[in-house]
N, C-alpha and C positions, 0 to 999 in steps of 0.2 A: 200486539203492535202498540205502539206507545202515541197516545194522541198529544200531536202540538196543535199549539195555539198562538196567534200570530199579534202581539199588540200592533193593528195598523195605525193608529194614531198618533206615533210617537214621531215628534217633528213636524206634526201638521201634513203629513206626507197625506193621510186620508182623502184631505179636501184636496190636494194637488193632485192626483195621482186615480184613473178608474177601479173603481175596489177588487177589477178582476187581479191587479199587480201586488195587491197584499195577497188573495187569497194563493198566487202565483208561490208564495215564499211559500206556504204550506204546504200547499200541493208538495214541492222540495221538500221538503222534511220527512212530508208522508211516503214520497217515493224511495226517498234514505233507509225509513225504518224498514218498507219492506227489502231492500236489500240488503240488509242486515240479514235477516232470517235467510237470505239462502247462500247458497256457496259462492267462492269470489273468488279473482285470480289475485296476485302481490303485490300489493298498493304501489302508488303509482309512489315515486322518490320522491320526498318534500326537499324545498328547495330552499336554502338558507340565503336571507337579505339581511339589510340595514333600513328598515322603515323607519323605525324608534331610535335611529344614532346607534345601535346595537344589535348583535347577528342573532337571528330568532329564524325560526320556520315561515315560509310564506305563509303557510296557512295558518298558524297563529297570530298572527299578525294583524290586529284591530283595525283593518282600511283597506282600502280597494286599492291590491298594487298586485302587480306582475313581475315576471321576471323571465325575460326570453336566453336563455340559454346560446351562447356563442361557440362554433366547433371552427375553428379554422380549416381546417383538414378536410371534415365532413361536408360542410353545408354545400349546398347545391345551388350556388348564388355565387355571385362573383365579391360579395363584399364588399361594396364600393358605397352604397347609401344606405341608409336607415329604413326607409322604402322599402326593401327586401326583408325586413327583421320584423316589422311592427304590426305587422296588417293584422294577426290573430292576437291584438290587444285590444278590448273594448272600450269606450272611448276614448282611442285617439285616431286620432288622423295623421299620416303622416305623405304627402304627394311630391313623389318626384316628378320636378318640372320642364323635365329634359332643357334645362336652362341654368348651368350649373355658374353663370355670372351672376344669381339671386338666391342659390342655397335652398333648402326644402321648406317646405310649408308645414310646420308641426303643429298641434291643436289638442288638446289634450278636453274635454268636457264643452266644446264648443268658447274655451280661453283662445287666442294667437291668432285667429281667425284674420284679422283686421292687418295682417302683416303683410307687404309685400316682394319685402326680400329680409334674410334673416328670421330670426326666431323669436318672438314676442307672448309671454303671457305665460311661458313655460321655463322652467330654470333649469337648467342643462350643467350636471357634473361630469369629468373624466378622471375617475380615479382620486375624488375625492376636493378634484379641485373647478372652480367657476370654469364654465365657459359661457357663464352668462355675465355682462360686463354690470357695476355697478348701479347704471341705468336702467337696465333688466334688457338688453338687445343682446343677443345671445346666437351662437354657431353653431351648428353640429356638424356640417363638412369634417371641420377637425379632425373629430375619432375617426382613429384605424380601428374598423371593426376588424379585421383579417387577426389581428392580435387581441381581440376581447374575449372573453370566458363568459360574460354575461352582461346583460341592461334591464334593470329596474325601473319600473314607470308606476311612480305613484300618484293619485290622484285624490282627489276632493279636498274635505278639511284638515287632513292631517300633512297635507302639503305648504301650508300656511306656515310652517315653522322651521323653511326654510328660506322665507321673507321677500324680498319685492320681486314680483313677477310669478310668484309661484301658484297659480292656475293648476301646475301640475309640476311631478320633479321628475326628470329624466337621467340617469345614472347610467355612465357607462365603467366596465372594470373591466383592465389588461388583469390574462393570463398570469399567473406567477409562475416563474423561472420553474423549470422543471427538475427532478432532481439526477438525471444522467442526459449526458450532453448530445444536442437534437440539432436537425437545421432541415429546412422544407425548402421546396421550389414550388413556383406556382404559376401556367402561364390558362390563359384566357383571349379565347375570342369570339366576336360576336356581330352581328347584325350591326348596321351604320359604321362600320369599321374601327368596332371595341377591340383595344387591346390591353391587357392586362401581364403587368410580371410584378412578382414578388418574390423576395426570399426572407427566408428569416432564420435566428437562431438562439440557442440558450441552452440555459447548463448550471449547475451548480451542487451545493450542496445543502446541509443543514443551517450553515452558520451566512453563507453570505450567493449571489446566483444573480443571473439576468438571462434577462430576452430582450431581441432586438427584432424587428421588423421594418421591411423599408418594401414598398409596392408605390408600383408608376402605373398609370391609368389613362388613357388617352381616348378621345373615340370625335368623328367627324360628325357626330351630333344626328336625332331625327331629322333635324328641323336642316334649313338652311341657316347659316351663318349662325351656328350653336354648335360650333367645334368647341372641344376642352382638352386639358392636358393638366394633371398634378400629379405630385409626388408626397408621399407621407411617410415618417419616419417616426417609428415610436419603441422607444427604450425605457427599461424600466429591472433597476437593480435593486435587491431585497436583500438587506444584514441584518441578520440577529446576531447582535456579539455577547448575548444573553438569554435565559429563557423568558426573562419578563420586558425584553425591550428589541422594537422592531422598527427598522427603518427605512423607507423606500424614497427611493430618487423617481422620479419620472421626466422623461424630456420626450417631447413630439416638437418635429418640424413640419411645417406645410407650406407646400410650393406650388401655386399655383399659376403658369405664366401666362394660359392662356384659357379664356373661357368669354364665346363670342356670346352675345346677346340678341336672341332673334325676338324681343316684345312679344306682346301679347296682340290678339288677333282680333279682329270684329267678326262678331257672327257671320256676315258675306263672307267674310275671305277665307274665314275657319270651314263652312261646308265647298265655299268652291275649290279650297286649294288646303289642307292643315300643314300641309309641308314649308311653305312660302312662309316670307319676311316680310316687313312694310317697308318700302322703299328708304324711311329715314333710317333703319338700320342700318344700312349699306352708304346711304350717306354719310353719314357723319361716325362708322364702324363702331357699332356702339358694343364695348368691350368689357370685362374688368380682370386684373392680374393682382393677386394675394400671395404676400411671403408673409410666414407669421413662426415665429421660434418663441419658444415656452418650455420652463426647466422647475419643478417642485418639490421640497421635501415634506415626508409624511411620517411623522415619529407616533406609536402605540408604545407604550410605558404602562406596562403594570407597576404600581405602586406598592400594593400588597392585594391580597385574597379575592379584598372588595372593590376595589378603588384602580381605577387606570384612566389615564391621560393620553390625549390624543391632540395633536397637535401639527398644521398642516403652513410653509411659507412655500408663497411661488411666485413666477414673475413673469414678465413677456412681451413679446414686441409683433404690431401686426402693419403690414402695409398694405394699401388698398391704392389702385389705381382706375379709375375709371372714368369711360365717356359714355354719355349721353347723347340721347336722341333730337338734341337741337344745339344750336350756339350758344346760348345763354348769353348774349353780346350785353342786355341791359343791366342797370344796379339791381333792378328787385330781382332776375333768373341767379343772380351770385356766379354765371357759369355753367358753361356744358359739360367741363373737364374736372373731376372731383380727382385729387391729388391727398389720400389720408397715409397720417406717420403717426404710432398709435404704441404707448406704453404702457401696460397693466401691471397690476400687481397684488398681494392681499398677504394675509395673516389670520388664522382661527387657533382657537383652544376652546378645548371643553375637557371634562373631569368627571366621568361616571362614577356612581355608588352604587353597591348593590348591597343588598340586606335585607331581612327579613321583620315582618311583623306576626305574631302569633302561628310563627312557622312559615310563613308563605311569601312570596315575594316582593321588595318593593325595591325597587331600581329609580335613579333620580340622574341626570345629566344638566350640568349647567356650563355654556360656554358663553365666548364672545371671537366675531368676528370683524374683519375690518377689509374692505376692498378699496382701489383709486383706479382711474385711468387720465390720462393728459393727453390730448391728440394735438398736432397739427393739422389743418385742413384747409389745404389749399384750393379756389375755383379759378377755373382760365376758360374762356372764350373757348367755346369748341369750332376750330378751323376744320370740320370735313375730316377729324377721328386725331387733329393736331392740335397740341394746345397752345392756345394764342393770348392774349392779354388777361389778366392780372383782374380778379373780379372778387374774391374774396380771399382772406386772412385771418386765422381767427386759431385761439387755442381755447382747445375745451375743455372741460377737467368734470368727471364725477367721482365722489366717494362716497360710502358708507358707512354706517358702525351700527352693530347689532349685538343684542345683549341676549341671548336666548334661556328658557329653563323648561325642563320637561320632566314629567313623575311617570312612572308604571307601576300601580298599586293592585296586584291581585289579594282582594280582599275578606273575599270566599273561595275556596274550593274551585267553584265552576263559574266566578263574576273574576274581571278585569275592569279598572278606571285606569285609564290617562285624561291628564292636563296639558297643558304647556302656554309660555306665554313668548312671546319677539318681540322686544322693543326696534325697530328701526328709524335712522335715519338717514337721509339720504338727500346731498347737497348737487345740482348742478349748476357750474358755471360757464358764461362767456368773455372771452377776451379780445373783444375786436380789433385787429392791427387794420381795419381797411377801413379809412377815413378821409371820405374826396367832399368837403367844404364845397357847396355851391351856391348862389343867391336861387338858381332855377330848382324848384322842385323833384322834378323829374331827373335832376344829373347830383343831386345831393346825398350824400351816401354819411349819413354821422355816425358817433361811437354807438353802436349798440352792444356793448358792453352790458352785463347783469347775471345777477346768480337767484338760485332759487332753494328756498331748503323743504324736505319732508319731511314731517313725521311720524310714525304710524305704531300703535302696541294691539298685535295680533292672538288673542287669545283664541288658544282651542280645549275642547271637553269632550270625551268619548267615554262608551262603555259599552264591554264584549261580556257574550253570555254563552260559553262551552257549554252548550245542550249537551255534545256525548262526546266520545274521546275524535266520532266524525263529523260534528257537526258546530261550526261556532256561525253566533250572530252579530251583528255590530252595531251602532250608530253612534256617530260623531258628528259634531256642530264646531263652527272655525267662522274668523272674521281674518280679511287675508287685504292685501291693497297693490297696486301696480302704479307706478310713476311711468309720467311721458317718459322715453327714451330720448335722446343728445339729437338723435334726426328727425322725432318728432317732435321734439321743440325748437325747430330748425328757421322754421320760418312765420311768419305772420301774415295773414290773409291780406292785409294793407298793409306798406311800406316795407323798410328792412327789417332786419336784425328776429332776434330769436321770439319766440311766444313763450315766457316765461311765466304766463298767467294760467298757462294750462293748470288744472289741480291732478291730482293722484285722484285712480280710479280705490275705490270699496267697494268690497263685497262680503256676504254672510254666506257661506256653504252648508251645506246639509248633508247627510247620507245614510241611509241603512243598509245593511249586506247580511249575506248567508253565503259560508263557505263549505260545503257537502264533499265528503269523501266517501267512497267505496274503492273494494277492492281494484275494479275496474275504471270507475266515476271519476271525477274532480269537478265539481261546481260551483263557480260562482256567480253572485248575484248581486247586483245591488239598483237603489233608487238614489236619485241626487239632485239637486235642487240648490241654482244661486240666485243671490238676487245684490246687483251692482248699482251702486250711484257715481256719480260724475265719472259714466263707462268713456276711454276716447274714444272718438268715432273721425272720420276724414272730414274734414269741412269742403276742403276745395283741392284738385288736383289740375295744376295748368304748369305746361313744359317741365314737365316728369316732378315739379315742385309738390308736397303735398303739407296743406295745413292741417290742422287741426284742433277737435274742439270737446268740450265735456257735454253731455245728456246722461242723467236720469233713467233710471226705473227698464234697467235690461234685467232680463231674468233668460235663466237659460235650467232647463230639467230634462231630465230622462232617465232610460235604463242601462243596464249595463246589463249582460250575460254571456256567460263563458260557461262550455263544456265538453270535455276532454276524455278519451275514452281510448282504453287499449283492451281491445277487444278479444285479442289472443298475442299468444309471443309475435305474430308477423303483421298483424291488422289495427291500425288506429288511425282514432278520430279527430278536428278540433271542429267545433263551432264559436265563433264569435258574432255578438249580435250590439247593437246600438240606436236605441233611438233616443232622439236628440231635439226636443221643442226650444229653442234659442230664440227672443226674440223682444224689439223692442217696444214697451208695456205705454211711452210716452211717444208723442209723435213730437219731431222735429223738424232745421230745415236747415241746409247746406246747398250748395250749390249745383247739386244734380237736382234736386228740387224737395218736394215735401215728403219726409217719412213715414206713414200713418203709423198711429200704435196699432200693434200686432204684426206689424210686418217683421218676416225671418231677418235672423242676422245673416249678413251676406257669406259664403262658405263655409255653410254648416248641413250637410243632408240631412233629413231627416232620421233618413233608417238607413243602417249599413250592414253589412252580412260580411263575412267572410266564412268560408269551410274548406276542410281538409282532407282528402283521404289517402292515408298510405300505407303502404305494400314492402314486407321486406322478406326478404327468400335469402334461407340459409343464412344471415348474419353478412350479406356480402354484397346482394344485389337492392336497392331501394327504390319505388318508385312512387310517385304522387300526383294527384291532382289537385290543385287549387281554384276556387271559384273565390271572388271580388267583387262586389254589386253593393251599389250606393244609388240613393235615390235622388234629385235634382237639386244644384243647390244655387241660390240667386246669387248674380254676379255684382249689387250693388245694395245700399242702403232705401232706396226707393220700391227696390224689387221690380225693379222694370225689366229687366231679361233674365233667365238662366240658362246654366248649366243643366243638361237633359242626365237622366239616371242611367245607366248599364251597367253590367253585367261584363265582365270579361272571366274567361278559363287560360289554367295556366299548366300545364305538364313538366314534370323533374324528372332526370333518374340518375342517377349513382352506382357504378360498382367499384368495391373496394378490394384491394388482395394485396397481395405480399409478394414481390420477388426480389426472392433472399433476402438480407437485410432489410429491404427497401421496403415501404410500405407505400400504394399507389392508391390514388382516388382519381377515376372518369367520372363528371359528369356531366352533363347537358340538359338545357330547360328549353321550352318556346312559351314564352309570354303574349298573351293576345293571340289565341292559337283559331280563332275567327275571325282573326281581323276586323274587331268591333272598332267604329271611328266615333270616337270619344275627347272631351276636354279632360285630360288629368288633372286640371287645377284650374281656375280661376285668378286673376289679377285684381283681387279686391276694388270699386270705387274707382277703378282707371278714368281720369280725366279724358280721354279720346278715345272711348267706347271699344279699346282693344281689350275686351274682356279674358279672351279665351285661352289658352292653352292648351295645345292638341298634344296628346297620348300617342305614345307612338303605335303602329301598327302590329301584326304581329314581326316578333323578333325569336331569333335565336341564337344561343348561349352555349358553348361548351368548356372545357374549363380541365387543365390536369392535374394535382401536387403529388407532389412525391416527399415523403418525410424518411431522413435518412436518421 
């Protein structure tokens, strides 16, 4: 048996980290080699990504990234959020909030944490293109998973070189057109009066093909007054009018008309009632309606042998309607009734090489990319869920321009180095039209008009060490940065108009990993380690307004581990594990009161588990259980309440068959199969102590497609 040896010092991780988490990596190695020596069943499939801008093996792949595999047909989920896909990814988080007028809460290494509607800290692709807007505010409602083939979730430093906001990268990829002509149905229902229909279809050939999916979603919500309704459309045609040249259109529509808002709850109302609303809800109907149309093209151009070009233009239009949980009658509230009309758009190219040094490889990509967005954003007096007088006017506008370069230098035999550098910039403006002159203070409303520019050049450095043909090591080190978002610099703790003082958040990432294969096995592992200055954090949140402000000296560490096992043709495994030290190292003070240093960052548990086991008889029948358990996590910067830890189990099954042509899939799930009463998520920092979000109880799920 072959002795490894583990350098724990590498990254300072020693002094961070109890020495049992290095001697942890060995152990791994030691248990690798003896599984070598004995017999093994057929490894498990390696899984081809884009980590490095280029399709490589997961497991080769120098960084802690994942790739959860998307079946339309198959999975045993309705496909409707992200929530159902991610749980067996290790650090992320992703909490559906049975409140789909605020979109999921994603979190990738204890980054987005801090968000309370929308996607913050994580950069979110579909198909090659942003759905994270210039600012780094970012969707993922968007993807039609029902059409995805897969999602890539990379993490730590080598997410930095995909530029502001990138804590972590989130990747989603539609299916490619099939090559003989297909079409599914799909109906679903469930618990709270879920309904599901979808159909879809596609077809082609060698030279040119599409698929189309379009699924409507509706359900009367857990909650009270958390009813929703959207509809998703996503197309996507693929020509080769060549062997070295490829072209893909993509268009997604989303329609969302209705999706009520039930707030967040105080710990009272949360144990005596989780189902119930705060009475303002229902007052003033607090709501929001999204129509959002987007259409991209995506050119790969081989040049010759070495050399190909990639090259991605798209564009889009989002409309947001919304009310609020009070009138906003005064100049500083701007309004109850937010009224947004929202234009995106961008441009990239980049240009690989590949080539060899003393036989072996070295690959090098250099691109540049460019995004904008220009909003309208109107506020009106919220009249009791009707918009009433004229409160704010204002056009926004963010762009950026990024200049990127990356190397893959396998240099030895069994060593790998990358580099890479991001130059970013990134400019936000305001254009005040609301301007009411008064001699009274209090009724004076002036131009607050102003723009702001960033700039940031994010270098990263890594190197991988193939111990055997099963076993590679990693670490990599990145400096990465985050700007306020257009809503977070929305308002100013005194008087009008935007806080343009805010700075951009830094940070320094760290990471080491181990990636272990057997015939049976797959494990990974890694340590990770940031440390952020001028991190945002909420200053003051009053009538749904939230300011904010920069501190110092957060730091957030932990582990990661994944492992995955097929035990026999019909038996397998997952474990995923996370623990997670987030926290701030300076104290501060905002207006929920003082923060002492060491206090946790607010929605981040410490340790999260998830596991799997399933069952599959003859190739036909499937079945599973899931466990979910996270440990408590504080509802604010002060740490004055949290969220309690649980545990919930989940039951799937599946059978699949054939009649005649037809090909058929039943399934059905009960989630929360104990009816544990739990918060699924937290309301970060909520100004009126409505911290909570309740889980819904157990539920069940059945679901049929048929693919003809």
């Amino acid at each position: 048996m072959k002795n490894y040896s583990v350098p724990c010092g590498v990254l300072n991780f020693k002094k961070t980290y109890p020495s049992a988490m290095c001697t942890l990596i060995a152990s791994l190695l030691a248990a690798h080699a003896q599984a070598q020596e004995a017999s093994s069943l057929q490894s498990l499939p390696e899984i081809v990504v884009s980590a490095s801008r280029s399709e490589q093996n997961r497991f080769d792949a120098p960084a802690a990234i994942d790739v959860v595999q998307v079946n339309g047909f198959s999975a045993q989920s309705p496909l409707v959020n992200m929530s159902e896909l991610l749980s067996a990814v290790p650090g992320v988080q992703v909490r559906e909030r049975q409140n789909y007028a605020q979109d999921l809460q994603i979190s990738v290494r204890g980054f987005g944490t801090r968000s309370t509607f929308g996607v913050r800290g994580v950069r979110i692709l579909i198909d090659g293109i942003p759905a994270t807007m210039p600012d780094g505010q970012g969707q993922a409602s968007s993807a039609s998973l029902a059409s995805a083939s897969r999602i890539e979730i990379l993490r730590g430093p080598m997410a930095q070189l995909y530029g502001n906001s990138a804590g972590g990268v989130l990747q989603v990829f539609t299916k490619d057109p099939p090559m003989k002509p297909e079409a599914s149905l799909s109906l679903g229902f469930g618990s709270d009066n879920q309904r599901l229909l979808g159909i879809a279809a596609g077809g082609g050939n060698e030279t040119l093909g599409g698929v189309i999916d379009i699924s409507q979603y509706s359900t009367d919500g857990y909650r009270d007054h958390s009813a929703a309704r959207r509809t998703t459309i996503n197309a996507k045609v693929v020509a080769r009018p060549s062997s070295d040249t490829k072209i893909t259109a993509i268009l997604n529509s989303f329609d969302q008309p209705l999706s009520e808002d039930p707030l967040g709850l105080t710990r009272a109302d949360f144990q005596n009632n989780p189902r119930q609303v705060v009475p303002g809800a229902i007052t003033f109907d607090t709501r929001k309606t999204i129509t959002q149309q987007q259409i991209g093209i995506l050119l790969e151009q081989r040049l010759s042998a070495s050399d190909t070009l990639n090259a991605r233009v798209y564009g889009g239009t989002r409309q947001v309607f919304q009310t609020l949980a009070f009138p906003g009658d005064t100049l500083v509230q701007a309004g109850g009734v937010v009224d947004l009309d929202r234009g995106y758009g961008g441009v990239g190219l980049n240009w690989t090489h590949e080539t060899q040094v003393n036989g072996l490889p070295l690959n090098w990509t250099v691109g540049v990319e460019a995004d904008s967005l220009s909003e309208r954003r109107l506020g009106f007096v919220n009249n009791n869920g009707t918009p009433g007088a004229l409160r704010r006017d204002e056009n926004d506008h963010a762009k950026n321009t990024d200049v990127f370069a990356q190397i893959d230098w396998t240099f030895a035999p069994q060593w790998r180095a990358t580099a890479g550098v991001r130059m970013s910039r990134v400019k936000l403006s305001v254009d005040d039209n609301y301007i009411v002159p008064n001699a009274d203070p209090t009724l004076n409303n002036p131009d607050d008009s102003g723009s702001v520019e960033y700039k940031q050049t994010s270098p990263v450095v890594g190197l991988a060490w193939r111990a055997s043909d099963n076993v590679n090591l990693y670490a990599n080190v990145g400096k990465g940065f985050e700007t306020p978002t257009l809503a977070e610099s929305a308002y100013r703790a005194t008087g009008t108009g935007p806080n343009l003082g805010l700075r951009a958040s830094t940070s320094v990432q760290s990471e080491i990993g181990a990636k272990i294969k057997n015939g049976r096995h797959l494990m990974d592992f890694a340590l990770f380690k940031s440390r952020s200055k001028n991190e945002i954090v909420q200053e003051r949140s009053v009538f749904g307004r939230a300011t904010f402000q920069n501190v110092d000296s957060v730091e957030r560490r932990g582990v990661e581990a994944s492992w995955r096992t097929e035990w026999n043709s019909q038996l397998s495994s997952n474990v995923a594990y996370t623990w997670l030290d987030a926290r701030f190292r300076e104290s501060f003070s905002s207006a929920n009161g003082t923060s002492a240093a060491g206090n946790r960052l607010p929605g981040t548990p410490e340790h999260s588990l998830y596991t799997e086991l399933q069952y599959r008889w003859q190739n036909a029948v499937t079945t599973a259980v899931e466990m979910r358990a996270e440990s408590e996590s504080y509802v604010n910067d002060i740490n004055s309440d949290a969220a309690g830890g649980y545990a919930v189990f989940n039951l799937r099954a599946g059978y699949e068959f054939n009649a005649g042509p037809t090909k058929m899939m039943l399934f059905g799930r009960i989630d929360n199969v104990f009816d544990r009463a739990y918060a699924g998520s937290v309301v970060v920092n909520d100004g009126n102590g409505r911290f909570f979000e309740p889980a819904p109880g157990r539920r069940l799920y059945i679901g049929m497609r048929t693919q003809f």
